[in-house]
C-alpha positions as CSV (number, residue, x, y, z in Angstrom):
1,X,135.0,41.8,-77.1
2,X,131.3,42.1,-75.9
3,X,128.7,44.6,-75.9
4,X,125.3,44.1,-74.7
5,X,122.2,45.8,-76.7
6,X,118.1,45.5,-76.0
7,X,116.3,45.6,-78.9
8,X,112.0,46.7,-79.1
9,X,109.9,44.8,-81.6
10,X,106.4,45.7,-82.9
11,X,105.1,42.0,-82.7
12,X,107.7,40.7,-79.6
13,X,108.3,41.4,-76.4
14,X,111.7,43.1,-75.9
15,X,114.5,40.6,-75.0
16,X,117.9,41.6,-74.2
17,X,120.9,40.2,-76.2
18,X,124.9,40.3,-76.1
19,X,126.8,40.0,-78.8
20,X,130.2,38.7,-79.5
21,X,132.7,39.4,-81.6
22,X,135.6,37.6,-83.9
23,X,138.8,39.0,-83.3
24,X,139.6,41.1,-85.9
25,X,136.0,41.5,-87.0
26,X,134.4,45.0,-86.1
27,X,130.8,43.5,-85.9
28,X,127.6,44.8,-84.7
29,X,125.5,41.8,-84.0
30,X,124.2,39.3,-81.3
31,X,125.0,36.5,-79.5
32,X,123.4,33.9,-76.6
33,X,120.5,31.5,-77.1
34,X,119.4,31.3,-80.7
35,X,115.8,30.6,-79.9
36,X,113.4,31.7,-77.8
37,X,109.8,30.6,-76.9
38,X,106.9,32.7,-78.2
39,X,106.2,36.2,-76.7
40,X,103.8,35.7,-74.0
41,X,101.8,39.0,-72.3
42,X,100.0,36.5,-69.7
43,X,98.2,39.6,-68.9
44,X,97.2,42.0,-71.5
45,X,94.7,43.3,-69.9
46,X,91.8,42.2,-66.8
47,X,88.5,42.5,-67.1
48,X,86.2,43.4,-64.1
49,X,84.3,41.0,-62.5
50,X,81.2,39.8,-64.0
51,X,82.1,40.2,-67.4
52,X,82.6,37.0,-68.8
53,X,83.7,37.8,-72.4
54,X,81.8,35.6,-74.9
55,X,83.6,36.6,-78.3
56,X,86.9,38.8,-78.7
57,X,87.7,40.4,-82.0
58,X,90.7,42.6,-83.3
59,X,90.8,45.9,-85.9
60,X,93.4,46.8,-88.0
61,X,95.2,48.7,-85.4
62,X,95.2,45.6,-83.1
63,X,92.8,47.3,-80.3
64,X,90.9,44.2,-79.0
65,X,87.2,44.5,-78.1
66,X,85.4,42.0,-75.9
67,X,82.0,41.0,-75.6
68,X,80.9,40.7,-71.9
69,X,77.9,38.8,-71.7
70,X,77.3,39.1,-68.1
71,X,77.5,42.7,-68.2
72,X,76.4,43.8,-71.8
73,X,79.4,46.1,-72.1
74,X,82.1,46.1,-75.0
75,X,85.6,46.6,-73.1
76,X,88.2,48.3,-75.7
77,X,91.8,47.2,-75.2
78,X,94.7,48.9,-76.6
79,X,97.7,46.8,-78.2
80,X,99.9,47.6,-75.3
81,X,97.0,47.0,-72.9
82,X,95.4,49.9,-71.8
83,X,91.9,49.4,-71.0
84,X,88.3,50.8,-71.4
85,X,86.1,48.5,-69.3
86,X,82.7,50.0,-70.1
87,X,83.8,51.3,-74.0
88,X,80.4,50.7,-75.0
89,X,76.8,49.9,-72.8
90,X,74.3,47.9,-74.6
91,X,70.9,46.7,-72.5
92,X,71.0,43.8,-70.7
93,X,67.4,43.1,-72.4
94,X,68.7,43.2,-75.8
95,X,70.8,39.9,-74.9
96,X,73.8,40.2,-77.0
97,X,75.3,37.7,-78.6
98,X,78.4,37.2,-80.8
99,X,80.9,40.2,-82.1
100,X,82.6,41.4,-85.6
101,X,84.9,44.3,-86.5
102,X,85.5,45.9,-89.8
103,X,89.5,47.2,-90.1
104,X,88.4,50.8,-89.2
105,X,86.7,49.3,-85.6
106,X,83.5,49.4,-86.3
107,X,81.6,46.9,-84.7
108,X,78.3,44.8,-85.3
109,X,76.5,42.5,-82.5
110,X,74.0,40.4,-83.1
111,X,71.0,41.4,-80.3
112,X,69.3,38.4,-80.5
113,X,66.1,39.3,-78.2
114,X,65.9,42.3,-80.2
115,X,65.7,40.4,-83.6
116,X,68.0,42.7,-84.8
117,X,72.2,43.5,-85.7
118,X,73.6,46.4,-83.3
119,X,76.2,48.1,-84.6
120,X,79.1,50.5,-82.4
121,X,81.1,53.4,-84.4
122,X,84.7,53.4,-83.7
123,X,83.9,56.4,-80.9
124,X,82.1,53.7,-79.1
125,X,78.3,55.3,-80.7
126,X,76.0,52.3,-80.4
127,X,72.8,52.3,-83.0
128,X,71.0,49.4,-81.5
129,X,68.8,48.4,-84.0
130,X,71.1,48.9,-87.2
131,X,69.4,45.8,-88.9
132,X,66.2,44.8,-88.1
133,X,65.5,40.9,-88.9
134,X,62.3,38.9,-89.2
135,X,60.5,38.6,-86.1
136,X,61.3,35.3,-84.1
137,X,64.5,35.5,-85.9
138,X,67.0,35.4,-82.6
139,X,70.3,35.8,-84.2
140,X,72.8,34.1,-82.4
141,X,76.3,34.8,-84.6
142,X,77.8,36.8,-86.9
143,X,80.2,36.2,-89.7
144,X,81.8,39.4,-92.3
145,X,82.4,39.1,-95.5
146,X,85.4,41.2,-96.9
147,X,83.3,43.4,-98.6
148,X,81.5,44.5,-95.4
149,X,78.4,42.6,-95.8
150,X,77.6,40.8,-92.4
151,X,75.5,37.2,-92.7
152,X,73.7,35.7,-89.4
153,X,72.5,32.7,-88.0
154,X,69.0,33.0,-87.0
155,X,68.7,30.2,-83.7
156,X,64.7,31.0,-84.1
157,X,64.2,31.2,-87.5
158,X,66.4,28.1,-89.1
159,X,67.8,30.7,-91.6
160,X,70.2,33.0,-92.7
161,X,70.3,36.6,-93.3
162,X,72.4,39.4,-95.0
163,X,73.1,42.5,-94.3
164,X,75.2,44.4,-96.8
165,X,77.6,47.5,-96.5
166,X,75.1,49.6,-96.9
167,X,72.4,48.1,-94.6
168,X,70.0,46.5,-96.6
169,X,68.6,43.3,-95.1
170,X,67.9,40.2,-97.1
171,X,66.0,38.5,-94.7
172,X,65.8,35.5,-95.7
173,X,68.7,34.7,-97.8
174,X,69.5,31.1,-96.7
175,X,66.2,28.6,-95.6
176,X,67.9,25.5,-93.3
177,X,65.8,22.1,-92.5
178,X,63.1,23.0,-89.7
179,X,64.2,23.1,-86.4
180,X,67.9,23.1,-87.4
181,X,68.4,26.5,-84.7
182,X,72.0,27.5,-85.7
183,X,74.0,29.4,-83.3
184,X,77.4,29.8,-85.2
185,X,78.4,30.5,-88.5
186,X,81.1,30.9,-90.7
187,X,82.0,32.2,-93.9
188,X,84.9,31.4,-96.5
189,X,87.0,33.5,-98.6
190,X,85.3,31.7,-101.4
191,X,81.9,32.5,-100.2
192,X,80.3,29.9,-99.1
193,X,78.4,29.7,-95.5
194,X,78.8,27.2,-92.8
195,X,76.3,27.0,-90.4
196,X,76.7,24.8,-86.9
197,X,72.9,23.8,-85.9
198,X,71.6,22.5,-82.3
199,X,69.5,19.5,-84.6
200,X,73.5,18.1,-84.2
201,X,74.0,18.9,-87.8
202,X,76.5,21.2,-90.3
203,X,74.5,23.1,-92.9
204,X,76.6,24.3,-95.9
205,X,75.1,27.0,-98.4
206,X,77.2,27.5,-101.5
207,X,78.5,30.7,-102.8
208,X,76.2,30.9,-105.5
209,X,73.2,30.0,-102.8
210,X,72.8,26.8,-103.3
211,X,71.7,24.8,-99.5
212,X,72.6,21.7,-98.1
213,X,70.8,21.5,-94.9
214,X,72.8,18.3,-93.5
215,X,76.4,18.5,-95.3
216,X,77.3,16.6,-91.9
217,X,76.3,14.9,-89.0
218,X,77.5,15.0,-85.4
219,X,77.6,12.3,-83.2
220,X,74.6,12.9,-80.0
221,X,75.7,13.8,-77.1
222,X,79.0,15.7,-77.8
223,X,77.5,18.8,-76.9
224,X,78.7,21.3,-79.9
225,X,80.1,24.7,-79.3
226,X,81.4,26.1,-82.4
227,X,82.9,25.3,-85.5
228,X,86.0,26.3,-87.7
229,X,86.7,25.6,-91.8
230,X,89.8,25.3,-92.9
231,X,90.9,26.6,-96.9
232,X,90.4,23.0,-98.5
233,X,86.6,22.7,-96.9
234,X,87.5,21.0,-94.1
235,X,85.1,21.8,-91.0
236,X,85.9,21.0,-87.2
237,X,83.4,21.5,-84.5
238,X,84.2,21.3,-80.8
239,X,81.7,19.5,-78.4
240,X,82.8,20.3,-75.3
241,X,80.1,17.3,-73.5
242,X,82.8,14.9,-74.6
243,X,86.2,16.8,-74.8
244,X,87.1,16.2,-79.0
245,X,87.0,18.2,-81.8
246,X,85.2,16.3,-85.1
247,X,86.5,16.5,-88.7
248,X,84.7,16.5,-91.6
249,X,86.7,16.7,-95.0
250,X,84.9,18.6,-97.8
251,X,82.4,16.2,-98.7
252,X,81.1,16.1,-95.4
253,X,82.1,12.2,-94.4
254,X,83.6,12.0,-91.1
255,X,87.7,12.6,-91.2
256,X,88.7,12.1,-87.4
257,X,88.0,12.9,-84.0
258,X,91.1,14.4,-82.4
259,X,90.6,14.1,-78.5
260,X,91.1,17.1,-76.0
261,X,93.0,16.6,-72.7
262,X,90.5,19.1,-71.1
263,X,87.2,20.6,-71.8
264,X,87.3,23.2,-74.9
265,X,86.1,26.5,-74.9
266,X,86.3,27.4,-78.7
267,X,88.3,26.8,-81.9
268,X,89.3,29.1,-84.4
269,X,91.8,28.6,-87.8
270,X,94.3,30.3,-89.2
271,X,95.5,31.5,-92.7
272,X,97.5,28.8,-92.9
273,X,94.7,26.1,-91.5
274,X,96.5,25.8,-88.3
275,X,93.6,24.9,-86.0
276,X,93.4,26.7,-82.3
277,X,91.4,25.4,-78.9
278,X,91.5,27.1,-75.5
279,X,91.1,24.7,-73.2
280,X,89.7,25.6,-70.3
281,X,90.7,23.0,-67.2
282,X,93.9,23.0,-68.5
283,X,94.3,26.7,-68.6
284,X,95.5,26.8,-71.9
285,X,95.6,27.1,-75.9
286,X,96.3,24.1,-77.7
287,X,96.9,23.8,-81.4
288,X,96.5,21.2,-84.2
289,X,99.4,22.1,-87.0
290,X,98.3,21.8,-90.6
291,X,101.1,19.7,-91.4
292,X,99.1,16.8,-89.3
293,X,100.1,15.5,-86.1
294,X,99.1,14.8,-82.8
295,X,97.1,17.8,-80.4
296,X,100.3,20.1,-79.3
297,X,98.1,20.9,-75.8
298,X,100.2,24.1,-74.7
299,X,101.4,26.7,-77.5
300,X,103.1,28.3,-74.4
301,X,103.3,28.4,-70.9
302,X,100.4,31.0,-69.5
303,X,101.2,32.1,-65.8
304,X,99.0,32.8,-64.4
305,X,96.4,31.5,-66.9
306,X,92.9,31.2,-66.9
307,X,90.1,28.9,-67.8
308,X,90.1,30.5,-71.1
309,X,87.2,30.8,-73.7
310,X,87.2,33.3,-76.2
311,X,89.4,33.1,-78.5
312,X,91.0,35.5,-81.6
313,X,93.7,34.8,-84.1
314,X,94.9,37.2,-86.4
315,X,96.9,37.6,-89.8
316,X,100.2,38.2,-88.0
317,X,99.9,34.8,-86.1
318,X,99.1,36.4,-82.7
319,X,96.6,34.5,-80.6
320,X,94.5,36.0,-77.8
321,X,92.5,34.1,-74.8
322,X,90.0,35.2,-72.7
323,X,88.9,33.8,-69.4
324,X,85.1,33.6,-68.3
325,X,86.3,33.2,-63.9
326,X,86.5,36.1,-62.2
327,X,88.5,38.1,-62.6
328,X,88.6,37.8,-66.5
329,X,92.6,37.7,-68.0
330,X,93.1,38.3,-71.0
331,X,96.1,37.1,-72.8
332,X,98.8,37.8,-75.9
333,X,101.1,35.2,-77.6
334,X,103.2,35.9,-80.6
335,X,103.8,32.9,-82.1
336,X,105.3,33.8,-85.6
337,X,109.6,33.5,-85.9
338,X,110.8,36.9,-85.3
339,X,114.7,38.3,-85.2
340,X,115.0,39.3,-81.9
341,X,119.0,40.6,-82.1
342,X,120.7,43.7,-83.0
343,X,121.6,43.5,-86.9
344,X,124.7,42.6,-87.4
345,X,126.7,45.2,-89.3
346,X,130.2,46.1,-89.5
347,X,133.9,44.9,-90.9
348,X,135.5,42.0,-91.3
349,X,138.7,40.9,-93.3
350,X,140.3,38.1,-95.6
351,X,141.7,35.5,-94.3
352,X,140.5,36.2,-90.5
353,X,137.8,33.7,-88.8
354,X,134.8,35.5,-88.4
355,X,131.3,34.7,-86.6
356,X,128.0,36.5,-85.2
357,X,125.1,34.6,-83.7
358,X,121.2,35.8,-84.6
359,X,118.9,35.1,-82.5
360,X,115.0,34.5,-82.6
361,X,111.3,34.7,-80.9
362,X,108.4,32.9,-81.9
363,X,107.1,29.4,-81.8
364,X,110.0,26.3,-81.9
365,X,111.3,24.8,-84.0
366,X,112.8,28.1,-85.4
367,X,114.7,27.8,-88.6
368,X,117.8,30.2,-90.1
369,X,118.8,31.9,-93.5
370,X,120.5,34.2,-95.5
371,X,119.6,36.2,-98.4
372,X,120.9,38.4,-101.0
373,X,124.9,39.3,-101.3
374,X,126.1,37.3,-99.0
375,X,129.9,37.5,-98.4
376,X,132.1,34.4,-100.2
377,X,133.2,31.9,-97.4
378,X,130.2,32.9,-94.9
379,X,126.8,30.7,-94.2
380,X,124.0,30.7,-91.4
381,X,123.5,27.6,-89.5
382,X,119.5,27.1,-90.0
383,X,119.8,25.9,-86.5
384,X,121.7,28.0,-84.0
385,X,121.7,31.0,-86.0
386,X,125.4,31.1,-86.0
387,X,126.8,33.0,-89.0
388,X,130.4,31.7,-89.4
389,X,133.5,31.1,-91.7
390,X,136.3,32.9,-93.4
391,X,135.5,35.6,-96.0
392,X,137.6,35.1,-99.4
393,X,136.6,38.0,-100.8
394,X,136.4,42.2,-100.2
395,X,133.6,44.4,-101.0
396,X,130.6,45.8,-99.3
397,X,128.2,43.2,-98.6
398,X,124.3,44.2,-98.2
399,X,122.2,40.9,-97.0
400,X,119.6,39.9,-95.5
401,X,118.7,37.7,-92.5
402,X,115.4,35.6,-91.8
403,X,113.6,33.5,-89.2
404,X,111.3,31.0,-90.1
405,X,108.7,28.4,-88.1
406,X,105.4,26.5,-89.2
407,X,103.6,30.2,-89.2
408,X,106.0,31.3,-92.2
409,X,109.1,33.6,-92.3
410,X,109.7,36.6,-90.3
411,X,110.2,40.0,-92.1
412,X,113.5,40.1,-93.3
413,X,116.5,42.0,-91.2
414,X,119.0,44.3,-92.9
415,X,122.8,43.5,-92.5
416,X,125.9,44.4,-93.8
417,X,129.9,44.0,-93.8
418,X,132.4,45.4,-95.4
419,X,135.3,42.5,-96.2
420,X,138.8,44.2,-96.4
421,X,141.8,42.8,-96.8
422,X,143.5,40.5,-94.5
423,X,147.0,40.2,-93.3
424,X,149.5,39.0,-95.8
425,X,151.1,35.7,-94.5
426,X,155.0,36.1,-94.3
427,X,156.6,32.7,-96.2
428,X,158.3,30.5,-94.3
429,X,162.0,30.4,-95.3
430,X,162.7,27.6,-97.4
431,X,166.3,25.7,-95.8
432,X,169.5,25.6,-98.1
433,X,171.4,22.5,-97.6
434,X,175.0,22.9,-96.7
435,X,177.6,21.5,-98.7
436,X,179.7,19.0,-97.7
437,X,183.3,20.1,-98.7
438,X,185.4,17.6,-101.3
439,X,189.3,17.2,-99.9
440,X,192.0,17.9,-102.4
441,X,193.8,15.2,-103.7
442,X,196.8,14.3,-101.9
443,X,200.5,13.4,-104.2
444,X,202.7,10.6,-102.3
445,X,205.8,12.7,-101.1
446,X,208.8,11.2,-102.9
447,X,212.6,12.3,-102.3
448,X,214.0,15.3,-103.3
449,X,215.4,14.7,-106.7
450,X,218.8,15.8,-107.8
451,X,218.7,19.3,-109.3
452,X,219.3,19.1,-112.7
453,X,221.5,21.8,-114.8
454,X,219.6,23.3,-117.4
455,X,221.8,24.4,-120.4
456,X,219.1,26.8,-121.2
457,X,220.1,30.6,-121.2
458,X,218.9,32.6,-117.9
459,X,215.8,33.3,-118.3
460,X,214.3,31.1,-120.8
461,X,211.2,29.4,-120.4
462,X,211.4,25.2,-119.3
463,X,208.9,22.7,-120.3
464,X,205.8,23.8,-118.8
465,X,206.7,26.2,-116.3
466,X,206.2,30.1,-116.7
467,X,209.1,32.8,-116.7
468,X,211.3,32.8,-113.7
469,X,212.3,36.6,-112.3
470,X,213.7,38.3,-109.7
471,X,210.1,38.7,-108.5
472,X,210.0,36.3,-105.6
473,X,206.7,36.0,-105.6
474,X,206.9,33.9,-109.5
475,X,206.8,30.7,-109.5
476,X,209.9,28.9,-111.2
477,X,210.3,25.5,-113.2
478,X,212.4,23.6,-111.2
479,X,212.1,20.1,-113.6
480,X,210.2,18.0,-110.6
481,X,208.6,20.5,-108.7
482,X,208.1,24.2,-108.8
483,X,209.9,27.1,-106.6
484,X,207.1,29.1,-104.6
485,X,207.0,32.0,-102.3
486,X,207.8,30.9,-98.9
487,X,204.6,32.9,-97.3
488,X,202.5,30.8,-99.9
489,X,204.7,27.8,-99.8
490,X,204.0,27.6,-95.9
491,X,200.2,28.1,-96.5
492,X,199.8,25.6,-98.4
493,X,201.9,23.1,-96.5
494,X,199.5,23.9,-93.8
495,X,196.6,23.4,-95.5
496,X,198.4,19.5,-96.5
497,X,199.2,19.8,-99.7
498,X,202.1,17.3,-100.4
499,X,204.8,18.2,-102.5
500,X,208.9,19.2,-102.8
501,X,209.4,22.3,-102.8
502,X,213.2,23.1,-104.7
503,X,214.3,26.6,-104.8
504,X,215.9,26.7,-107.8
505,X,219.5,28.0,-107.3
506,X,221.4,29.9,-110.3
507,X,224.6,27.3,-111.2
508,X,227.7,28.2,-109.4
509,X,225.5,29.6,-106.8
C-alpha cells in the first residue's frame, strides 16, 4: 500500500515523499530516494540595479541585510524573501564600508570618509556618527565581539579601535607597522585580532594586547581581498590577482596555497573550520572541508547564478551569495543533513518482515541512524535510510531517527511502533510410517486322522482342550484338531489358515 505525504521544514525546502509499506505493517513513514542534494533558493531575493552589495550579514531571526555600495542603501531581506530595497539610506559622501549585526538586528557600518562607526536600529533608525574615530582614521571593516563591543581596521591610521557596548571609543587600542593600511579584520572567539594589511602582510594582536605587526607575509602580486581564521589559528587570505587562497598555520609560516578555478570574491569559515569562496567566473561557492582535501568548486548547482561576492555563513550551516552584476541575486543553500520524510509511526508485528525508507536533504554524503528504544530485530542502513528486518519482540517502541553529513547531525526525528504479536505458525504434520503386516504361520495340511474313541465320560475335559457343549459355538477336543463353528471355521479357511477340521461325533452316532 502507498500514500503520498509533503512535508515543510524550517531550514529545507519542502520536498514531496511516498511512502511504502510492509504487508502487515500499519506504518506511517517514507519512501523514494534517500538523499537529496542541498536546499537551493537560487533566488532569495534581487536586488535593484546599482546596488552591488559589498558585505551581507544575518540576525538571529535570519533577516539578511546587504550593504549596497553603489547606492549607499541597506536592503532588509526576510528569511522567506521578502524584500526592503531601500531599508535604510545612508550618504553617498559618508562612503560606507563593511557591515555587522548584533542578534536583535542592530547594525554597525563603518563610514570610512566620515572617520566614524554608523550604527542602524532594528526600525531601520540610522545615527551616523555613533563612534567618532581619530581623524585620518578611514575605517575600512568591522569585526563584533560577543559581548557587543565592535573593533576596526583603520586603512588611514595603521591601527585599531574599540568600541564597546556602550559606545566608548578606545581609539587607539591596537598600533600596526607604518603604512600597514588594513582593510579587513577579524576576531576569534578567544580574542585575539587578525588584521589583513595592503603592505601584503597579516598583523595579529593577542587577546591580552599584545602586537605582531607581521605574523605573516604574502606573496606580491596576489592581490589580497580578505581573510578568514579558522579555531586552531589558522588564517587564509584570498588574492584574487592570482586566483589562490594562502595558508598560514598558527605560527604564521606558510601552510599551502590551494588554487581557485576562477577568480574569488570572498572567503568566510565556519564553526566547524569549513572554509567558503564564491567564485565569481564560475558562478559559484566553492568549499574547502576541514577534514582536508582537494577545493570541492560547486557546493550546489546555482541556476541561474551570479558572479557572486558577498558572502554569509551562519551557525545552522546555511550559506548565502551575493552578486555585484546587475541585477544583484541573492542566493540560499542549506547544506546541513536534514530528515526530509514523514516520521514513521505506526504497528508492526512478530514474525512479519517489516521496512520503511527515511529520507534526507542536505550536503552528500548523508549518513543514517537510530537512537533510543529501538525495536529487537530492526536496524537503519546508514546508507539508504532503509529501516528493515523482523521484529522479535512486542511493546511500544519510542525512537529516534537522525541524518548526519560533514556539517554534523540533523535534529533528531520522533518515531514510534507498536510490535504486536504475529501469527502463530501451524506445525507441519509429522508422517507415521505404516506397518507392514507379518503373515501367520502356515501348518502343512496332513490327512485326516482316524477318530479316536475316548473312554472318557460325556462331558469330561481331554488333554488340553476346554469343555465340549451343546453350544455349537465351543470349541471341542477332537485329539488332532479341534471342532469349530462352521461360520468361524469358514472364515478362517478363507483367511488360509491350514488345518483339519473333525467334528467330533458322539460314539454310535
Amino acid at each position: 500500500m502507498i500514500w503520498g505525504y509533503m512535508r515543510s521544514s524550517q531550514r529545507l525546502l519542502p520536498l514531496t515523499a511516498i511512502v511504502t509499506l510492509s504487508a502487515a505493517a500499519g506504518l506511517i513513514g517514507v519512501a523514494g530516494a534517500a538523499v537529496g542534494a542541498p536546499a537551493v533558493t537560487n533566488v532569495l531575493a534581487t536586488l535593484p540595479a546599482g546596488s552591488q552589495p559589498r558585505a551581507i550579514v544575518l540576525d538571529a531571526s535570519s533577516n539578511l541585510y546587504s550593504l549596497n555600495g553603489a547606492s549607499s542603501t541597506i536592503s532588509k531581506i526576510g528569511p522567506t524573501g521578502s524584500l526592503s530595497s531601500s531599508w535604510a539610506a545612508l550618504p553617498a559622501t559618508a562612503a560606507m564600508r563593511d557591515l555587522v549585526t548584533t542578534p536583535d538586528g542592530t547594525l554597525f557600518s563603518a563610514a570610512s570618509s566620515l572617520d566614524a562607526v554608523s550604527r542602524v536600529a532594528p526600525d531601520g533608525t540610522v545615527t551616523l556618527s555613533y563612534a567618532t574615530l581619530a581623524t585620518g582614521a578611514e575605517p575600512r571593516a568591522l569585526a563584533l565581539a560577543a559581548d557587543g563591543a565592535i573593533y576596526t581596521a583603520n586603512f588611514g591610521g595603521d591601527s585599531v579601535s574599540k568600541i564597546d557596548a556602550m559606545g566608548v571609543v578606545t581609539r587607539s587600542y591596537a598600533s600596526l607597522a607604518a603604512a600597514a593600511e588594513p582593510f579587513d579584520i577579524v576576531r576569534t572567539a578567544g580574542g585575539d585580532l587578525y588584521t589583513l594589511n595592503a603592505d601584503l602582510s597579516v598583523s595579529h594582536v593577542s587577546a591580552s594586547g599584545v602586537v605582531d605587526e607581521k605574523f605573516a607575509t604574502l606573496a606580491a602580486g596576489g592581490d589580497p581581498v580578505n581573510l578568514a581564521v579558522s579555531s586552531t589559528g589558522h588564517v587564509f587570505v584570498l588574492e584574487s590577482g592570482v586566483d589562490r587562497i594562502e595558508e598560514f598555520d598558527a605560527t604564521g609560516a606558510l601552510a599551502r596555497t590551494i588554487p581557485l578555478p576562477s577568480r574569488g570574491g570572498q572567503i568566510a569559515v565556519d564553526a566547524r573550520d569549513n572554509l567558503f569562496v564564491t567564485l565569481r567566473s564560475a558562478r559559484s561557492v566553492g568549499l574547502l572541508p576541514a577534514a582536508g582535501g582537494a577545493l570541492v568548486p560547486s557546493i550546489a548547482p546555482l541556476t541561474p547564478g551570479s558572479d557572486y561576492s558577498a558572502l554569509a555563513v551562519t551557525n545552522t550551516d546555511v550559506v548565502y551569495a551575493a552578486g555585484l552584476s546587475d541585477p544583484a541575486i541573492v542566493s540560499r543553500i542549506a547544506l546541513g543533513a536534514d530528515v526530509t520524510s514523514t516520521p514513521v509511526r505506526g504497528t508492526a508485528k512478530t514474525g512479519v518482515a517489516f521496512t520503511a525508507t527515511v529520507t534526507a536533504s542536505g550536503y552528500e554524503p548523508v549518513t543514517f541512524s537510530l537512537r533510543g528504544n529501538v525495536p529487537p530485530g530492526l536496524s537503519i542502513n546508514a546508507t539508504t535510510g532503509v529501516i528493515s528486518g523482523t521484529p522479535t519482540r512486542t511493546g511500544s517502541f519510542g525512537f529516534n531517527v537522525v541524518a548526519s553529513n560533514i556539517f554534523g547531525d540533523s535534529s533528531e526525528q520522533g518515531a514510534g511502533l507498536i510490535i504486536s504479536a504475529g501469527p502463530t505458525p501451524t506445525p507441519t504434520p509429522t508422517a507415521t510410517p505404516t506397518p507392514t503386516a507379518t503373515p501367520p504361520a502356515t501348518s502343512t495340511p496332513t490327512s485326516a486322522p482316524t477318530p479316536t474313541h475316548s473312554s472318557s465320560p460325556a462331558g469330561s475335559v481331554g488333554s488340553g482342550g476346554s469343555r465340549a457343549s451343546g453350544d455349537p459355538t465351543s470349541l471341542a477336543q477332537t485329539g488332532s484338531g479341534y471342532l469349530l463353528p462352521a461360520g468361524l471355521a469358514a472364515a478362517l479357511g478363507a483367511a488360509g489358515v491350514a488345518g483339519i477340521i473333525v467334528r467330533r461325533r458322539r460314539r454310535g452316532a
